[in-house]
C-alpha positions as CSV (number, residue, x, y, z in Angstrom):
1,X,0.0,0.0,0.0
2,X,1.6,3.3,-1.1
3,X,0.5,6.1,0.8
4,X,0.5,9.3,-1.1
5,X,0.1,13.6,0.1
6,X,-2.3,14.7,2.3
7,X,-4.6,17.3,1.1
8,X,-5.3,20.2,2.8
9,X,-8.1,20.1,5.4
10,X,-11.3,21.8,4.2
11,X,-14.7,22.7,5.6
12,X,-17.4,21.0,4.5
13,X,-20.4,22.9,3.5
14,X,-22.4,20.6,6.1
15,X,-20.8,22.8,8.9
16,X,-20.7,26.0,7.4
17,X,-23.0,28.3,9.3
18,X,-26.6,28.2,8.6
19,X,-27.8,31.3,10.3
20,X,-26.4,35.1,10.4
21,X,-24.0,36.1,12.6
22,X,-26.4,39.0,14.1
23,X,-27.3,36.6,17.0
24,X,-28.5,33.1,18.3
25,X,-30.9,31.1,16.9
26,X,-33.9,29.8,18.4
27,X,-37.6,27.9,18.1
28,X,-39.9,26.9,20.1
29,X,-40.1,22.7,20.7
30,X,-42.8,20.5,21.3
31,X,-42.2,18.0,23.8
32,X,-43.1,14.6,23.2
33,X,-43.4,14.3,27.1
34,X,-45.7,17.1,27.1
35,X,-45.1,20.9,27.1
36,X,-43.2,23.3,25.3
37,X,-39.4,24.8,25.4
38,X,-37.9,27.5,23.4
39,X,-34.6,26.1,22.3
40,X,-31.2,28.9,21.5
41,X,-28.7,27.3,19.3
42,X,-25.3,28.0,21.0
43,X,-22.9,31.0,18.4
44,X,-20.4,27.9,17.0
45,X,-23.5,25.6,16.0
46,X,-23.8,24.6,12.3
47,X,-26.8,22.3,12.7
48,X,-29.6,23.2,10.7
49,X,-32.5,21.8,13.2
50,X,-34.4,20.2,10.8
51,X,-37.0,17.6,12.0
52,X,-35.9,19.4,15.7
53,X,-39.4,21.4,16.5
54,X,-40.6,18.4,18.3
55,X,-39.3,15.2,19.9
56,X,-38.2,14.1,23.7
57,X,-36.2,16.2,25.2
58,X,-32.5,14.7,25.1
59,X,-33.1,14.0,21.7
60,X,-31.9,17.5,21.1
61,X,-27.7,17.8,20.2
62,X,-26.3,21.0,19.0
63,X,-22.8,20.7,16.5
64,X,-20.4,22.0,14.0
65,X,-18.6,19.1,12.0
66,X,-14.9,19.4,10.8
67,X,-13.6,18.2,8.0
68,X,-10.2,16.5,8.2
69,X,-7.7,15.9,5.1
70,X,-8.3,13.2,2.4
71,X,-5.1,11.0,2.6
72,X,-4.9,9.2,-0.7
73,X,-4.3,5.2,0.1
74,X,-3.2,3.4,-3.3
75,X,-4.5,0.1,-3.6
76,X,-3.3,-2.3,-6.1
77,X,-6.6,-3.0,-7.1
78,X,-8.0,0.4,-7.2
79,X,-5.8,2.6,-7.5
80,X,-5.6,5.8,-5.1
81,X,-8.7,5.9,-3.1
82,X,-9.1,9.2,-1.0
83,X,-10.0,8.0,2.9
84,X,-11.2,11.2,5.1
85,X,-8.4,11.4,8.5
86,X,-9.1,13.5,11.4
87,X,-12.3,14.6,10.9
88,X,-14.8,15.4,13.6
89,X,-17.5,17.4,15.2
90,X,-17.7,19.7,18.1
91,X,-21.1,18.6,20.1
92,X,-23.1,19.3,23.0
93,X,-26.1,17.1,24.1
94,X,-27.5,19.9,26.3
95,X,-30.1,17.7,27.7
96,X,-27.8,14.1,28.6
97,X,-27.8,13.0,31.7
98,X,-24.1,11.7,30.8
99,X,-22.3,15.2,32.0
100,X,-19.3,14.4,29.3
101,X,-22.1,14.7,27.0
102,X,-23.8,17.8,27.9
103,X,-21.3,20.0,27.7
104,X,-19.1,20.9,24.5
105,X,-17.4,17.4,23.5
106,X,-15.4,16.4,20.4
107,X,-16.3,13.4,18.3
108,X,-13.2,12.3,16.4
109,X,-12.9,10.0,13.4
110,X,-9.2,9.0,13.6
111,X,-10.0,7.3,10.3
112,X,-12.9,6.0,8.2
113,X,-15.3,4.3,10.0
114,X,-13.9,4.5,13.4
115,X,-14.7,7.0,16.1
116,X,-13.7,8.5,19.4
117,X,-16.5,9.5,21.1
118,X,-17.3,12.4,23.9
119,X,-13.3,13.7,24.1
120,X,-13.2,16.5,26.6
121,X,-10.7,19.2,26.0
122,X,-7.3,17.7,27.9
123,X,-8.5,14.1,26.2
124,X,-8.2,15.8,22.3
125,X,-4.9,18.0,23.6
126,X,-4.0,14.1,24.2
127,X,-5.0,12.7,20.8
128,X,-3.1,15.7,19.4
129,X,0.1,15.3,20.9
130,X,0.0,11.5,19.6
131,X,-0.3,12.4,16.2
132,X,2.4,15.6,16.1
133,X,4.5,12.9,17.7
134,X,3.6,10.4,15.5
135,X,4.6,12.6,12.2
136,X,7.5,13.5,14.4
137,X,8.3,10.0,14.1
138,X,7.9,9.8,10.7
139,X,10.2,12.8,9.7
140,X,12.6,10.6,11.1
141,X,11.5,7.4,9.3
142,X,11.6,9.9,5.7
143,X,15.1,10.7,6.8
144,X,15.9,7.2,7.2
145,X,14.2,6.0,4.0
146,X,16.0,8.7,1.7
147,X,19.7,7.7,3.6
148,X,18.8,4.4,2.6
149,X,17.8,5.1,-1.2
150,X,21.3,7.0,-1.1
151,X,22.9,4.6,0.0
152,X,21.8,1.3,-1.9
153,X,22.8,2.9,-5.5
């Protein structure tokens, strides 16, 4: 498997802002319990809402997803194939009685597929230290691999 450049990182129009910057957001919410609420979107959310006017009342999550870089795998069999690294979402499930979950968490997706769920601040400082000193790492392998091609001419 030939592992070829990163892309940059973009954002993904899914979490570009859906409302003006002139203030919160809010609507009122039927509650499936009974009763009513007017929900406020927090400033950073990106979530459009829809399908959120009624519903129980933890069913409610606020968010603004991150895209990560496309880091092109080559496969013999098909070629390069773009798989999405480090991409994520900033989240808050105001109403959770999980208290990692109801205030502002990070959902990670170290790769395709997989996922590191409710990551509080010092956990993704954590996650980010691994991978600087991962590529730190391979700097060093590069360094290695180019002495080598030098030196088996």
């Amino acid at each position: 498997m030939t592992i070829l450049p990163l892309e940059p990182a973009t954002v993904s129009s899914e979490s570009a802002p859906n409302h003006p910057s002139s203030g919160p957001r809010t609507w009122p919410r039927q509650i499936k319990s009974g009763g009513q609420i007017v929900e406020t979107c927090p400033a950073w959310c990106a979530d459009r809402h829809r399908g959120d006017e009624s519903g129980f009342l933890d069913d409610l999550s606020h968010g603004a997803r991150f895209d990560g870089p496309q880091l092109h795998v080559f496969d013999a069999e098909h070629g390069s194939l773009p798989m999405p690294v480090l991409a994520g979402r900033i989240n808050v499930d105001p109403y959770s009685s999980d208290p990692r979950r109801s205030v502002p968490h990070i959902h990670l997706e170290p790769f395709q597929d997989e996922v590191m769920e409710c990551l509080d601040p010092d956990e993704f400082a954590a996650v980010i230290a691994q991978v600087r000193a991962h590529c730190d790492r391979l700097d060093k392998v590069h360094a290695q691999l180019v002495k080598a091609r030098a030196e088996y001419r």
